[in-house]
C-alpha positions as a printed Julia matrix, in Angstrom:
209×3 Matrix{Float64}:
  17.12    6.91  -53.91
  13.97    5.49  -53.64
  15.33    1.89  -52.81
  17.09    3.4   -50.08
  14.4     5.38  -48.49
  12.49    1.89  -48.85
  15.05    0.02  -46.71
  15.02    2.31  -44.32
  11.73    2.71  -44.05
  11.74   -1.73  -43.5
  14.75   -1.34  -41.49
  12.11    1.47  -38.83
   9.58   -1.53  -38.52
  11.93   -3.93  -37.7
  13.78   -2.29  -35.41
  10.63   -0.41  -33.88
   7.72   -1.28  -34.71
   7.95   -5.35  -34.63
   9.3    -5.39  -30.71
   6.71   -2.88  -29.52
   3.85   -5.66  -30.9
   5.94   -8.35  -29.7
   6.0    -6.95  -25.91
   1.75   -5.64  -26.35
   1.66   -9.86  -26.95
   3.95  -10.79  -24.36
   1.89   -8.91  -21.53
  -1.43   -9.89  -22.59
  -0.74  -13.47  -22.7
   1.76  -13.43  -19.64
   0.52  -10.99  -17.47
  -2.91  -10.94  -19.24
  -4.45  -13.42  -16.8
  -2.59  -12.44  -13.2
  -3.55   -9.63  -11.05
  -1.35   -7.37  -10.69
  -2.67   -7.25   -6.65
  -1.62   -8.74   -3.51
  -2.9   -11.88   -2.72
  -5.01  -11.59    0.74
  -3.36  -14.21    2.23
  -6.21  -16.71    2.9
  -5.85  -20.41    2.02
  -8.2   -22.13    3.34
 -11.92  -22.42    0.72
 -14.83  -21.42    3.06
 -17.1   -22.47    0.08
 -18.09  -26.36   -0.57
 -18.22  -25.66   -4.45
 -15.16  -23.84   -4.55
 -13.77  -20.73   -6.71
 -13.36  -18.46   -3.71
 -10.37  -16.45   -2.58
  -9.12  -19.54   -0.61
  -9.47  -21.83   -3.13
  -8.16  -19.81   -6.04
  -5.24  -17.9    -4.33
  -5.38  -15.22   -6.92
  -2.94  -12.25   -6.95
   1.15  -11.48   -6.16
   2.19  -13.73   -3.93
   3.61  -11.66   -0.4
   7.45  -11.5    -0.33
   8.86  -12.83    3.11
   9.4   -10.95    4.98
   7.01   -8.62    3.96
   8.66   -5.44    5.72
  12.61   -4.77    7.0
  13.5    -2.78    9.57
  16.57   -0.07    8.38
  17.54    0.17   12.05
  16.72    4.37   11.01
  13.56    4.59   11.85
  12.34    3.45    9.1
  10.55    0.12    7.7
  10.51   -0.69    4.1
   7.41   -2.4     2.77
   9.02   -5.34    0.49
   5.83   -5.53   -1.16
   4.36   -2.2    -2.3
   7.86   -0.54   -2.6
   7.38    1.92   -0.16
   8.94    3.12    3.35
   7.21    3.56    6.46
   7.74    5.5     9.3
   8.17    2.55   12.25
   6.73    4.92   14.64
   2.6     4.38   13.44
   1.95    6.67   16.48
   3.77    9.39   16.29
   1.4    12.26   16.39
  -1.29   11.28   18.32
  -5.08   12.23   16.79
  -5.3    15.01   14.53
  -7.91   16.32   12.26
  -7.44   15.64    8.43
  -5.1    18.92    7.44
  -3.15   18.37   10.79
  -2.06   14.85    9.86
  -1.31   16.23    6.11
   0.83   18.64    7.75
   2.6    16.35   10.51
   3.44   14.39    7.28
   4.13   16.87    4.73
   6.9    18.46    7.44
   7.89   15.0     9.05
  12.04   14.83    8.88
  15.16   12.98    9.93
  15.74   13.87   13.45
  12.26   13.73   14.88
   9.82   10.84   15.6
  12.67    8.53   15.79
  14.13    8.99   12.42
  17.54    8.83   11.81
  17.26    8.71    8.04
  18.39   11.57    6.96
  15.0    12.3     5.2
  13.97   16.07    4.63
  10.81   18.04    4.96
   9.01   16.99    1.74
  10.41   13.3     1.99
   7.33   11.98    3.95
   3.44   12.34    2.82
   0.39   11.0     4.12
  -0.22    7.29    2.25
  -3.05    7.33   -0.26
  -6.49    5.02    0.61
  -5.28    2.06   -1.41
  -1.71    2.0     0.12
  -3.27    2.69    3.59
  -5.53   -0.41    2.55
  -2.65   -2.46    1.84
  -1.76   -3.11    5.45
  -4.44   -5.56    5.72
  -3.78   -9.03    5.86
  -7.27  -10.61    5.45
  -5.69  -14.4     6.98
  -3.78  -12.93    9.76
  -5.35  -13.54   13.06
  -4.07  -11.78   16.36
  -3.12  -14.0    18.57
  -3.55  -11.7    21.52
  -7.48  -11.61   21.14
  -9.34  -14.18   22.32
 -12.06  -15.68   19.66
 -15.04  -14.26   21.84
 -13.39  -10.91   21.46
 -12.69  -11.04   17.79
  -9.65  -10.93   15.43
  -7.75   -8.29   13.73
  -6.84   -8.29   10.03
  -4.16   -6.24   10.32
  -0.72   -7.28    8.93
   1.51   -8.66   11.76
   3.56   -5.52   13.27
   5.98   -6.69   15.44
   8.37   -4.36   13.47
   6.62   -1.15   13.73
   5.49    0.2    17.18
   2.65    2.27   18.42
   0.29    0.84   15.91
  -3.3     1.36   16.82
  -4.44   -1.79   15.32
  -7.92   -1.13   16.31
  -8.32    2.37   15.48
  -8.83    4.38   12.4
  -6.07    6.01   10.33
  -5.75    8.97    7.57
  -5.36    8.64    3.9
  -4.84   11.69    2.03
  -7.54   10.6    -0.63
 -10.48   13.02   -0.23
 -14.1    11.59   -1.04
 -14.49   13.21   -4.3
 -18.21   13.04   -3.91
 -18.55   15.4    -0.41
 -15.05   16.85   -0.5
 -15.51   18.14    3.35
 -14.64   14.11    3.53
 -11.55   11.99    3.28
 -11.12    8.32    3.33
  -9.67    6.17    6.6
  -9.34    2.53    7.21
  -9.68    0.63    9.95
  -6.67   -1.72   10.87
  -8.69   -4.21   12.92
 -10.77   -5.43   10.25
 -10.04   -3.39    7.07
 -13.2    -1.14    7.17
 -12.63    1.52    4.47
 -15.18    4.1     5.12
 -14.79    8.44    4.84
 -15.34   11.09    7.58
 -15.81   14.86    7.87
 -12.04   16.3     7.98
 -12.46   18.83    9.75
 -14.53   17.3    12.57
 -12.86   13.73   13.14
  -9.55   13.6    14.58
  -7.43   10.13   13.3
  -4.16    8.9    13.69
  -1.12    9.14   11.16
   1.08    7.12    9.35
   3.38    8.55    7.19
   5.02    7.08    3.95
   7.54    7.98    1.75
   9.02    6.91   -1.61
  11.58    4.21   -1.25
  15.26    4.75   -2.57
């Protein structure tokens, strides 16, 4: 009886225990050293010693092309896995709670969707997805250098993007709650303002399927 408990108890390791350390040492040595982050897209080293973001390239490299258009409405984001309403100017400004709202309620039918999404579907992105719009190499070809450049991912696929104005996240700054964060398309500014008070635009996201 004993022998048998024994084997079984070798045969749980084995079948268990062993893979479980075998995939802990898999990750660590190949995933160990790559962030799990977008590259920014820069490629050119700004520094004469090198070991700068254009030098080292660091990060997941951009699938291409980075967003589809469904033809619905809708644009999924190739990279972060999520959709986006194509519409990035659908609501106009609103105040903090009005764009959670315009979000939280956004459905197939309205703003141009054709998805057959339902109230629910939709939610205001999160700072860091927000944030992920921002293509730190990509230069606007519409601005002249004089006037500046904006780092926001090239759009052609969406429309009404206010690439040089603020937009929501639905992360509230935890330390003066009255506040949530925003970023700013044309150069990635990340910076929080009184919700109640400041009226931004929306962009709604949703899951992808």
């Amino acid at each position: 009886m004993l022998s048998r408990i024994s084997c079984f108890k070798r045969h749980l390791v084995f079948v268990w225990v062993v893979p479980l350390l075998l995939l802990g040492t898999y990750q660590t040595f190949v995933f160990g050293a790559k962030a799990l982050i977008e590259k920014t897209g820069q490629i050119t080293s700004y520094s004469a010693t090198g070991g700068e973001d254009g030098d080292l390239k660091k990060g997941v490299k951009w699938p291409n092309p980075r967003f589809t258009d469904n033809g619905n409405g809708i644009v999924k984001d190739n990279l972060i896995k999520l959709i986006w309403l194509k519409n990035a100017n659908a609501f106009g400004e609103r105040t903090w709670e009005q764009a959670l709202s315009d979000a939280n309620t956004l459905s197939s039918g309205s703003a141009g969707l054709t998805d057959g999404s339902k109230a629910g579907d939709w939610r205001l992105p999160n700072v860091k997805e927000l944030h992920s719009l921002i293509d730190f190499a990509y230069t606007n070809p519409a601005l002249s250098s004089a006037s500046g450049t904006s780092q926001w991912t090239d759009g052609d696929i969406f429309i009404g993007v206010r690439w040089a104005d603020y937009y929501w996240s639905s992360t509230t700054y935890s330390y003066g709650t009255a506040n949530a964060w925003q970023v700013y398309l044309y150069n990635g500014n990340v910076g929080y303002v009184p919700k109640a008070a400041t009226n931004r635009y929306v962009w709604p996201v949703r899951a992808g399927r």
